[in-house]
KOLLUM-999518 format. One record per atom (N, C-alpha, C): residue number from 1; residue in one letter; atom name; x, y, z. Coordinates in steps of 0.1 Angstrom, whole numbers, plus 5000, padded with zeros to 4 digits. Example, Ala and Ser with C-alpha at 12.3 -4.5 7.8 and 13.67 -1.06 7.14 Angstrom:
R  pos  code  site    xx    yy    zz
R    1     a     N  5132  4943  5078
R    1     a    CA  5123  4955  5078
R    1     a     C  5132  4967  5078
R    2     s     N  5128  4978  5071
R    2     s    CA  5137  4989  5071
R    2     s     C  5129  5000  5079
This chain:
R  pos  code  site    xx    yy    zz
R    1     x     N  5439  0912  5160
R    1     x    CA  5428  0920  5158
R    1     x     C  5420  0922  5171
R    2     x     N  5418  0911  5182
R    2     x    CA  5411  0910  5192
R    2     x     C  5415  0924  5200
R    3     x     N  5429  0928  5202
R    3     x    CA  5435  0941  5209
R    3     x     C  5433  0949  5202
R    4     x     N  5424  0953  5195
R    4     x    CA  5423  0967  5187
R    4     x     C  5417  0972  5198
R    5     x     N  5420  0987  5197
R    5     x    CA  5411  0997  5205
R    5     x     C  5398  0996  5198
R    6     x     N  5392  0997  5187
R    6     x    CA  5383  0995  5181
R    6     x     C  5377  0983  5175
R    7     x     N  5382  0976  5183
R    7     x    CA  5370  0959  5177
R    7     x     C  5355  0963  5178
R    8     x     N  5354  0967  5188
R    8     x    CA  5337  0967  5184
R    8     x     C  5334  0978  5172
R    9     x     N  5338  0983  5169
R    9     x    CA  5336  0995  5158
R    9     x     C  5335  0981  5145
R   10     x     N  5348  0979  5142
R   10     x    CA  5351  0966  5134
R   10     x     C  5345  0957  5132
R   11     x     N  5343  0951  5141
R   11     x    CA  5330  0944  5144
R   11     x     C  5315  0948  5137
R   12     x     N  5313  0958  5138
R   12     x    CA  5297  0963  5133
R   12     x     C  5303  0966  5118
R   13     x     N  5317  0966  5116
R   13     x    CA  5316  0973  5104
R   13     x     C  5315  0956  5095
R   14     x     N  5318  0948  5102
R   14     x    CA  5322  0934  5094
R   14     x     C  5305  0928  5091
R   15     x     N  5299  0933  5101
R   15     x    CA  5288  0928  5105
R   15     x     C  5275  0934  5092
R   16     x     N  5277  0947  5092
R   16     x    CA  5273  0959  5080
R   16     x     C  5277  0953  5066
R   17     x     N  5287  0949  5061
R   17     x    CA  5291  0940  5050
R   17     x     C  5286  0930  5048
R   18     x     N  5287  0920  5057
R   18     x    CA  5280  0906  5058
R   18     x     C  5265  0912  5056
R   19     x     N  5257  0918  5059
R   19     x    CA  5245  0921  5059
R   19     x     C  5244  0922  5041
R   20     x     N  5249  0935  5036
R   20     x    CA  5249  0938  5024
R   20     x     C  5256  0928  5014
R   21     x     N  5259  0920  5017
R   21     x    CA  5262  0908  5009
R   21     x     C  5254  0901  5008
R   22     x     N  5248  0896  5018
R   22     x    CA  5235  0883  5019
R   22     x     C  5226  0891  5013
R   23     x     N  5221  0904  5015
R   23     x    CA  5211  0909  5006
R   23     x     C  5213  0909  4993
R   24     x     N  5223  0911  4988
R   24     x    CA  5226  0915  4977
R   24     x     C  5223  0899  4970
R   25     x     N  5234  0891  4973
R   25     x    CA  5234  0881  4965
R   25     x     C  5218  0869  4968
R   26     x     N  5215  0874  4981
R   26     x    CA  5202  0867  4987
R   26     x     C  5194  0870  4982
R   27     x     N  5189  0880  4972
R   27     x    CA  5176  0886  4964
R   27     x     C  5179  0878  4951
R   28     x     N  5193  0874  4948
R   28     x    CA  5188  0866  4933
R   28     x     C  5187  0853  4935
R   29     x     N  5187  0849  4952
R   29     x    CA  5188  0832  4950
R   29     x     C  5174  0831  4954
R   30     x     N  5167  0842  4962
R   30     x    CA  5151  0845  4964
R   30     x     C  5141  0841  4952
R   31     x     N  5147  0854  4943
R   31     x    CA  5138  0862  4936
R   31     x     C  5141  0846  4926
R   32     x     N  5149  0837  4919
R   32     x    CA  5154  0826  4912
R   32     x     C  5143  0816  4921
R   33     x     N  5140  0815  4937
R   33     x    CA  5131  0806  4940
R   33     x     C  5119  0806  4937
R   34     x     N  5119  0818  4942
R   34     x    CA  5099  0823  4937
R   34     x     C  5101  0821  4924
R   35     x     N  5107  0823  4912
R   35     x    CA  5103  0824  4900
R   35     x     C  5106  0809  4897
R   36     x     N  5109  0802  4900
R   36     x    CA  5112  0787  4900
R   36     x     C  5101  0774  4904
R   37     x     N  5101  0782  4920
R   37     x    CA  5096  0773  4930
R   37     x     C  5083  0774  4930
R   38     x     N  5080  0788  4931
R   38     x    CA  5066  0793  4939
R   38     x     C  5058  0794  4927
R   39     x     N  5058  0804  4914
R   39     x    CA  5050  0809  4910
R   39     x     C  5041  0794  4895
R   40     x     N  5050  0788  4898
R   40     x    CA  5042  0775  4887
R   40     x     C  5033  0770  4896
R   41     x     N  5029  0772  4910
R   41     x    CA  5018  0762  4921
R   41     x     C  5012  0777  4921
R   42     x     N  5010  0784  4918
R   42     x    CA  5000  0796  4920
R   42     x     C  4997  0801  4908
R   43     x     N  4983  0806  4905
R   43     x    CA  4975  0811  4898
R   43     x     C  4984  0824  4889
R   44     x     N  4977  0823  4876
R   44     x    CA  4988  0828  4865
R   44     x     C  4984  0844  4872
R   45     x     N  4973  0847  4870
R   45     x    CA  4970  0861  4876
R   45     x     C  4978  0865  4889
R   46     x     N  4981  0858  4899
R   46     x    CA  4990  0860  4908
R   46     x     C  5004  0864  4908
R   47     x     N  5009  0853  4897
R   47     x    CA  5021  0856  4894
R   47     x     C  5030  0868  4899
R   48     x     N  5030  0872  4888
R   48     x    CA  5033  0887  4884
R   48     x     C  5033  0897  4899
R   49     x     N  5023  0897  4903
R   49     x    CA  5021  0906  4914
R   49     x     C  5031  0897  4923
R   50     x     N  5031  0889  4928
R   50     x    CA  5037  0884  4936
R   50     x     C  5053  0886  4934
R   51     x     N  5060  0882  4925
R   51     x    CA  5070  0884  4919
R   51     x     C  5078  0903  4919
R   52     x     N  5063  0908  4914
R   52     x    CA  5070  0919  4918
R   52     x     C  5072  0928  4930
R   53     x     N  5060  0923  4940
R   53     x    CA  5062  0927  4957
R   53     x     C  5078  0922  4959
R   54     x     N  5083  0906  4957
R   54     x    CA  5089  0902  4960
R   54     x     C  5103  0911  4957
R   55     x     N  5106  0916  4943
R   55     x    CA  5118  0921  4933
R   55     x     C  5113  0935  4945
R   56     x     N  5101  0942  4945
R   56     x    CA  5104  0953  4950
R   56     x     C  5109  0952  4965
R   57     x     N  5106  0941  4973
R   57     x    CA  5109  0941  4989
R   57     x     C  5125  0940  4988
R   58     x     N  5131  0933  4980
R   58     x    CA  5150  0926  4980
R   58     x     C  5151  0942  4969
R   59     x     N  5143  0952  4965
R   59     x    CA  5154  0965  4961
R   59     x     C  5154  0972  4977
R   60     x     N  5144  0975  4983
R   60     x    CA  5142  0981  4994
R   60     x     C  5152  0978  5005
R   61     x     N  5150  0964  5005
R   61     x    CA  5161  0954  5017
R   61     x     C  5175  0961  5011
R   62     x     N  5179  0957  4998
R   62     x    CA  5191  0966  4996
R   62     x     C  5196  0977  4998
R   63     x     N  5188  0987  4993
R   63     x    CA  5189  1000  4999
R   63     x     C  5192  1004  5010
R   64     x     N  5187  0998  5020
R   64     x    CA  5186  0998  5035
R   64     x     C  5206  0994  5038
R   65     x     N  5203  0982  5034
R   65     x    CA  5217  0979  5036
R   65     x     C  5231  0982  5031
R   66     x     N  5224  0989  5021
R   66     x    CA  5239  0996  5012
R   66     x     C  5240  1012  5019
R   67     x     N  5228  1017  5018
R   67     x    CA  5229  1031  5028
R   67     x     C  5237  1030  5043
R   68     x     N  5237  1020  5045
R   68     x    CA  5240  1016  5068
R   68     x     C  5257  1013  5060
R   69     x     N  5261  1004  5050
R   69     x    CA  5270  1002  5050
R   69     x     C  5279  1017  5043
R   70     x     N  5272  1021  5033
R   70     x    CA  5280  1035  5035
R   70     x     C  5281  1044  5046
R   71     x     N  5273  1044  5051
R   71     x    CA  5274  1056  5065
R   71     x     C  5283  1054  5078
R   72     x     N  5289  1041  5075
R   72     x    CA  5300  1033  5085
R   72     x     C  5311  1045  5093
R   73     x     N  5311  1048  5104
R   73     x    CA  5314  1061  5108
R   73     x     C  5331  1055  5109
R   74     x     N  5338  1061  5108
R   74     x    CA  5356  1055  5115
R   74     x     C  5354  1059  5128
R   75     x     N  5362  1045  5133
R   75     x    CA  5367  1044  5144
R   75     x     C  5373  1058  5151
R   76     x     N  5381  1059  5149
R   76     x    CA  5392  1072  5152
R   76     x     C  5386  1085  5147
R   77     x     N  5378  1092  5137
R   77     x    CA  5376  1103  5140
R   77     x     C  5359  1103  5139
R   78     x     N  5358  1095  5132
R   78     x    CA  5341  1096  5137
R   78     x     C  5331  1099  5123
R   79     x     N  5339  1103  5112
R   79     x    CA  5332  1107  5103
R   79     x     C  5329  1101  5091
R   80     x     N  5320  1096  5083
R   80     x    CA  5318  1080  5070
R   80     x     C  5329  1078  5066
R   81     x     N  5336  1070  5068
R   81     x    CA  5344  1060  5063
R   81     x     C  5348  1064  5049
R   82     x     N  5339  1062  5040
R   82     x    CA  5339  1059  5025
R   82     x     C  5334  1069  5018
R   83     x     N  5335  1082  5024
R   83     x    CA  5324  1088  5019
R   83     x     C  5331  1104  5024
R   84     x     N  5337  1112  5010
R   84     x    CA  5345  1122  5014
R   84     x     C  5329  1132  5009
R   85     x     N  5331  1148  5006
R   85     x    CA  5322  1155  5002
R   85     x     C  5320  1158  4988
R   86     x     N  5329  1153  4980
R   86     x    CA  5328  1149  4967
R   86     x     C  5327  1135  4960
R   87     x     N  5329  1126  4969
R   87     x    CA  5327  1112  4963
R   87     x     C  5324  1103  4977
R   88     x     N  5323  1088  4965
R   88     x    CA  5321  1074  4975
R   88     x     C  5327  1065  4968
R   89     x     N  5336  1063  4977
R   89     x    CA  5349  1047  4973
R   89     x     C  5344  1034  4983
R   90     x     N  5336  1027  4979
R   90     x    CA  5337  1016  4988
R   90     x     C  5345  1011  4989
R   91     x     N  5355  1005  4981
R   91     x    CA  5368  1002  4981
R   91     x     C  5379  1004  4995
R   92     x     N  5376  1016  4998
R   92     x    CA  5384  1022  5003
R   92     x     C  5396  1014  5017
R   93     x     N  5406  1011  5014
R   93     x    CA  5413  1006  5027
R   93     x     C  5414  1015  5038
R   94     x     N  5417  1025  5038
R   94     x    CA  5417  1035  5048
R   94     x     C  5405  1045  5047
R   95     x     N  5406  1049  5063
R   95     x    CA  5393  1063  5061
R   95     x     C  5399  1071  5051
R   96     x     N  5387  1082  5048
R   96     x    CA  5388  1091  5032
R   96     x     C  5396  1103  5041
R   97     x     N  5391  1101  5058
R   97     x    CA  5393  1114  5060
R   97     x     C  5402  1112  5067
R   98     x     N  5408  1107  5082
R   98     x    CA  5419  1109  5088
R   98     x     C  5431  1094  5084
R   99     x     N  5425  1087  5077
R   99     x    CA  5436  1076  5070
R   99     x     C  5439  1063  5078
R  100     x     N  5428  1059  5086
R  100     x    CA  5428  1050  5096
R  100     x     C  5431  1039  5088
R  101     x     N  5440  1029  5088
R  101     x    CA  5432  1012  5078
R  101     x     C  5420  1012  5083
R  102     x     N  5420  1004  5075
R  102     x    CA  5406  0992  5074
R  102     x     C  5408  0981  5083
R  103     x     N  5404  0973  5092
R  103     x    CA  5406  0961  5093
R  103     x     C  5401  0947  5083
């Protein structure tokens, strides 16, 4: 993999996953702490508000990171990865458009 002509492309794309992973699964081990950890040492009136800044910040954080990981350009022609003008395959092993694998 190191000889790709496109490691660094690859690279950001591995990096863009990893991202959207930790968010993803990192908002329920969060959002499980505060609701666990934090909100019994704080004021009942607090609560709730807090909790829901919190649920709202890990949807936003997501968003962020699922939109960057869709918009992943291919290597070789340049254009989203996952994302033809009728649909979206995350799945996808190859580009939608010129058929590059995936690394």
């Amino acid at each position: 993999m190191a000889d790709s002509v496109y490691e660094r492309q690859w690279r950001d794309y591995r990096s863009r996953r990893w991202w959207f992973y930790a968010v993803w699964l990192g908002g329920f081990a969060a959002l499980g702490l505060i609701a666990f950890g934090l909100l019994p040492l704080i004021p009942k009136a607090m609560a709730g508000p807090v909790f829901v800044v919190a649920g709202l910040a890990w949807m936003l954080g997501f968003v962020v990171v699922a939109v960057r990981l869709q918009r992943f350009a291919c290597p070789r022609c340049d254009r989203a990865f996952f994302v033809t003008s009728l649909s979206y395959w995350p799945f996808a092993r190859e580009c939608r458009h010129c058929g590059l694998a995936r690394e």
